[in-house]
C-alpha positions in Angstrom: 68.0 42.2 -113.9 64.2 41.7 -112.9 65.0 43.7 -109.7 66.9 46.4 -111.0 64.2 47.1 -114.1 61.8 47.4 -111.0 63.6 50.0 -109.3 63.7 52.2 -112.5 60.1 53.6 -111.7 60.6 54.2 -108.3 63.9 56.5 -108.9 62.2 58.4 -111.4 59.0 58.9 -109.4 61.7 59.7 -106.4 63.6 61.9 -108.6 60.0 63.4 -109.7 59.1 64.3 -106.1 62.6 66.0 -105.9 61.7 68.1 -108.8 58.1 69.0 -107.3 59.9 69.7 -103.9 62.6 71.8 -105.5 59.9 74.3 -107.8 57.7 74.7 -104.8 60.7 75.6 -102.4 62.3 77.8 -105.7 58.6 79.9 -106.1 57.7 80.1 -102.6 56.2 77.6 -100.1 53.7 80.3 -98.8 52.8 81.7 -102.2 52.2 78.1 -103.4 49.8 77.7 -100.0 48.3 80.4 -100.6 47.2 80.0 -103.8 45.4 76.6 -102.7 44.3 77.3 -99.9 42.1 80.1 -101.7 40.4 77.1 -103.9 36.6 77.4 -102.2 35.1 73.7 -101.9 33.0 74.3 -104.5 34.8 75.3 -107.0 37.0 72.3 -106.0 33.9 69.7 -106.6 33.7 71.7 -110.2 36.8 70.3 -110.9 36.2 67.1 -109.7 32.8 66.3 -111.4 34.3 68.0 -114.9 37.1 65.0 -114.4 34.1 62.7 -113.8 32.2 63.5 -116.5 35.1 63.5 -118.7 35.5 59.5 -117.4 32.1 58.7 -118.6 33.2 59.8 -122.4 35.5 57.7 -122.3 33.8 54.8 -121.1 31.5 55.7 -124.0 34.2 56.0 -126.6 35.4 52.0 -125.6 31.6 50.8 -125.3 31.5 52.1 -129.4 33.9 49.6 -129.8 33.1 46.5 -128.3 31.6 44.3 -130.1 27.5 44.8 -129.3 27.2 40.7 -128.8 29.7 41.2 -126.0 28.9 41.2 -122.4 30.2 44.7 -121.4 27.4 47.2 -120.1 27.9 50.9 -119.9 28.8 50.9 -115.5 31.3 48.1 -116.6 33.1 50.4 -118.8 32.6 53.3 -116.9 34.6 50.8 -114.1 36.9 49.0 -116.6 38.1 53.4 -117.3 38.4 54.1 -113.9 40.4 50.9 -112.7 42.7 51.4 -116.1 43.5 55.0 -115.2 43.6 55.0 -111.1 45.9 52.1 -111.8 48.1 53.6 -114.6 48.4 56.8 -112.7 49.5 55.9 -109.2 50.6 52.1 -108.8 53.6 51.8 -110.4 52.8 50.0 -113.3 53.3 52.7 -116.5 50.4 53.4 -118.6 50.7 49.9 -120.1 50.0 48.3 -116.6 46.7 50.4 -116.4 45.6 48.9 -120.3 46.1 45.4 -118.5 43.8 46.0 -115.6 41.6 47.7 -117.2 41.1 44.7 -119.5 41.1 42.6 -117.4 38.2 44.1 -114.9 35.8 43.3 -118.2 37.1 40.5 -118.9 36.7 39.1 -115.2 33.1 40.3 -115.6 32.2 38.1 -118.5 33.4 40.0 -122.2 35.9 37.2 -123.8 39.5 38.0 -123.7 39.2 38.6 -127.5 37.1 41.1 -127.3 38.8 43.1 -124.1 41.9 42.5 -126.1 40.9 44.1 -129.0 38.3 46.7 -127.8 41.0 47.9 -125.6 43.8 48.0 -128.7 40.9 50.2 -130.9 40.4 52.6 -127.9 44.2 53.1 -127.5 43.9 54.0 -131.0 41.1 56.2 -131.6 42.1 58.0 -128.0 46.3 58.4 -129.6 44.3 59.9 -132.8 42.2 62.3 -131.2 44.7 63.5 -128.8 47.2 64.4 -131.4 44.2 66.4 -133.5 43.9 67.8 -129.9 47.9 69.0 -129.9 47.7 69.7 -133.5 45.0 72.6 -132.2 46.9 73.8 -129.0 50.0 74.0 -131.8 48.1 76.3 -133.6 47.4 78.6 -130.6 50.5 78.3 -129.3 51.3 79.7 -132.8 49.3 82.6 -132.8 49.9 84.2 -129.3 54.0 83.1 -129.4 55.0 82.9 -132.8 58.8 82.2 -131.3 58.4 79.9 -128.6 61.1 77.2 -129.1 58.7 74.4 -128.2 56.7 75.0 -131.6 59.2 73.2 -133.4 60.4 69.9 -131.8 56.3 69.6 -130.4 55.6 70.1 -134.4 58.6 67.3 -135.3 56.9 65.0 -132.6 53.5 65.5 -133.9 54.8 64.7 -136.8 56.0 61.1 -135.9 53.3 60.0 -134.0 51.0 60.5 -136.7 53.2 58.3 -138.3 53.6 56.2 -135.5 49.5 56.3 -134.9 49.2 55.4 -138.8 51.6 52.2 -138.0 49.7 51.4 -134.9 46.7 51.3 -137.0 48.3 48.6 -140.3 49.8 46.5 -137.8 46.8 45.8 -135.8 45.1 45.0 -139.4 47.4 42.2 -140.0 49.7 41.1 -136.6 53.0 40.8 -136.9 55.6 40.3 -133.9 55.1 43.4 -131.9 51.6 43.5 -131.8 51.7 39.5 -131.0 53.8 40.8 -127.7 51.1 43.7 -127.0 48.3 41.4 -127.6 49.6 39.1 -125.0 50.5 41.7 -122.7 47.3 43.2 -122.6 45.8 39.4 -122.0 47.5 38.6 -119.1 48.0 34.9 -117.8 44.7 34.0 -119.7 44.2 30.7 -120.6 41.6 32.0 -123.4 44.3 33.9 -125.3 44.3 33.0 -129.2 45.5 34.9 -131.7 43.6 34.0 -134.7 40.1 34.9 -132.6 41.5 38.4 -130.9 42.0 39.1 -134.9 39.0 38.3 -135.7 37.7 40.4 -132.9 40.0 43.6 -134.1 38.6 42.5 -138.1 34.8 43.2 -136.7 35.9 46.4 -134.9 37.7 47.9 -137.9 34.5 47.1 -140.4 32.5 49.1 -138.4 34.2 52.4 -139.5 31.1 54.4 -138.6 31.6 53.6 -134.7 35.3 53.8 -135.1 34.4 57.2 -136.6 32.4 58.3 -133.6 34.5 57.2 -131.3 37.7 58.9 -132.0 35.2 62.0 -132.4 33.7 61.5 -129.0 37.4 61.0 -127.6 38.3 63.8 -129.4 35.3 65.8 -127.2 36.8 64.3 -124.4 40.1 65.6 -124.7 38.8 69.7 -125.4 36.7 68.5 -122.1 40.7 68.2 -120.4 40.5 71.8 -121.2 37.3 72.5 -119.7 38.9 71.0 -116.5 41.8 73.1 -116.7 39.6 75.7 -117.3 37.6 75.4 -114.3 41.1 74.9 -112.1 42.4 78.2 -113.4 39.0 80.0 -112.4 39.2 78.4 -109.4 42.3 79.9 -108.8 41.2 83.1 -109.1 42.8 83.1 -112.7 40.7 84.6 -115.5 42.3 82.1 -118.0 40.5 82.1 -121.7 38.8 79.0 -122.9 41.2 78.9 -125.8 44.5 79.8 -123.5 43.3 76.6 -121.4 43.4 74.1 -124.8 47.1 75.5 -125.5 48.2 74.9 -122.5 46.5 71.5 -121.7 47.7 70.5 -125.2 51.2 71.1 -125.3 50.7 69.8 -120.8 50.3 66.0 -123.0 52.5 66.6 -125.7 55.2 67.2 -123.4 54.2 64.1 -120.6 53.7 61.7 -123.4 57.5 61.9 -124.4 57.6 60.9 -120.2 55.2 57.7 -120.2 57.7 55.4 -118.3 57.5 58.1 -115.4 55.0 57.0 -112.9 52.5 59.4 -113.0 54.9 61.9 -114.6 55.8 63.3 -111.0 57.6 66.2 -111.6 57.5 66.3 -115.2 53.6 67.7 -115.2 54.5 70.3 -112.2 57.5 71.5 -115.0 55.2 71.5 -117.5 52.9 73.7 -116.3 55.4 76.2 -115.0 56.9 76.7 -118.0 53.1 76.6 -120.1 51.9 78.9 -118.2 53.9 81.4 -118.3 54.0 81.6 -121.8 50.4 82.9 -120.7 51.2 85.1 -118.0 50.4 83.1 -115.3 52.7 83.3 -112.1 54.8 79.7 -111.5 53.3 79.8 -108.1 49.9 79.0 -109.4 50.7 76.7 -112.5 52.1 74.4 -109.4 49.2 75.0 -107.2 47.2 73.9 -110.7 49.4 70.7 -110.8 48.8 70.1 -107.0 44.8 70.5 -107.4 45.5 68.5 -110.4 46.5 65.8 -108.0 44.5 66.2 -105.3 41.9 65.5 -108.1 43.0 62.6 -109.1 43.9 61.4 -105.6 40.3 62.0 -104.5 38.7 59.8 -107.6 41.6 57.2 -107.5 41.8 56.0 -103.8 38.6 55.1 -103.7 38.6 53.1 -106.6 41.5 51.4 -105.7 40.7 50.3 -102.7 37.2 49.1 -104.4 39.4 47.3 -106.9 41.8 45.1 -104.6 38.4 44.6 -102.4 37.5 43.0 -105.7 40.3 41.1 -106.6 40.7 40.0 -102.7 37.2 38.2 -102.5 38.2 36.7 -106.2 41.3 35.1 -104.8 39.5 33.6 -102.1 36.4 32.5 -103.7 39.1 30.5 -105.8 41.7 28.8 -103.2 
């Protein structure tokens, strides 16, 4: 059973990369070239730095949270983001993988499990909140320039029930209960220091300080309009004279459609579908909303190998500082 669970992500990032294949064969190989290989250097180090800077807001947005006795700086959460997202992106791990690791970089570097634990349950939180303010808005554009699209309506049902969902996410973690006991643990690992009674005492702290809890979801909030900066910038750099408020419709409705596909590593092929189909809604050609989704990747390929490799550098002198 173990095995075949583990070969689920690997045939849907295969079948993924069959889908990516298949659009960029279906549009045109040499229109699809051509429109990266027009992407100057610096406009593709725009793009990069606007991710960047992006990555420090968030690292912001969890520092808010945890608690200010704890032992996590600023660089450690800047770190603890990077790890989480290289890691949930492109190892095969899902999303929830990258909330493990990135808990567990801080908590390897001297914040209590408690307080990972619950720092990183608040910033899931406050980041699900904002983001669905942030599809909420891209709704509303989406709206006005397509009044008959046929995604308004099941993005608008979804919406919908993850406010509901978010809502839930929020009373559970106020007082336990089974499920959050299994996400709690997840997120802890093999620690030894797990306890349940302290990580809700940690989450208690957390939710008294509503002013920080305020700020944060604000600030990740920021962050998510600052995903449509970035898509901004890769549209200009595409020689695409996209509208600021175009970009937020289409980087909205980009999340509320790879959300519904979190168990796909890295959404491979979902985000290159995404995008063609967004995109067009805005008159932009198929051929460059996959180019888009490429530079998307190259993006995150050229922030996330690096880290990686830093990160098992890490973890390798760890293990043998310990045998």
């Amino acid at each position: 059973m173990k095995a075949n669970s583990r070969l689920i992500p690997a045939a849907f990032a295969l079948a993924g990369i069959a889908v990516i294949t298949g659009l960029v064969i279906y549009f045109g190989v040499g229109d699809v070239v051509k429109s990266l290989t027009s992407v100057k250097i610096s406009g593709f180090a725009e793009y990069i730095a606007a991710q960047l800077v992006i990555t420090l807001g968030l690292a912001l947005c969890w520092r808010m949270l945890l608690r200010s006795s704890a032992k996590g700086s600023f660089p450690l959460l800047v770190w603890g983001r990077l790890v989480r997202d290289a890691t949930g992106e492109f190892l095969p791990f899902s999303q929830v993988g990258g909330y493990v690791m990135g808990a567990r970089v801080i908590t390897l570097n001297g914040v209590s499990v408690p307080d990972s634990v619950a720092s990183t349950l608040a910033d899931i939180t406050t980041e699900f909140l904002a983001q669905l303010i942030f599809i909420g808005v891209g709704l509303s554009v989406l709206a006005e320039v397509a009044p008959n699209n046929r995604l308004l309506v099941p993005v608008a049902i979804g919406l919908s029930v993850a406010a509901v969902m978010c809502v839930g996410l929020i009373i559970v973690q106020q007082g336990g209960g089974k499920i959050f006991r299994l996400i709690a643990q997840r997120l802890a690992g093999e620690s030894g220091d797990f306890h349940m009674d302290r990580l809700q005492s940690a989450l208690d702290q957390i939710y008294r300080r509503r002013d920080r809890l305020a700020l944060a979801s604000f600030f990740h909030l920021v962050c998510w309009f600052g995903t449509a900066t970035a898509s901004f910038i890769g549209f200009h750099a595409l020689g695409v004279p996209l509208s600021f408020i175009d970009a937020i419709a289409i980087e909205a409705m980009l999340h509320a459609i790879m959300a519904l596909a979190f168990f796909v590593p890295g959404r491979v092929g979902i985000q290159e579908a995404a995008y063609t189909v967004l995109a067009g809604i805005f008159g932009v050609p198929p051929e460059i909303a996959i180019s888009l989704s490429l530079l998307r990747r190259a993006r995150d390929f050229v922030i996330a190998v690096p880290v990686l490799l830093a990160w098992q550098g890490v973890e390798a002198k760890r293990l043998h500082t310990t045998v």
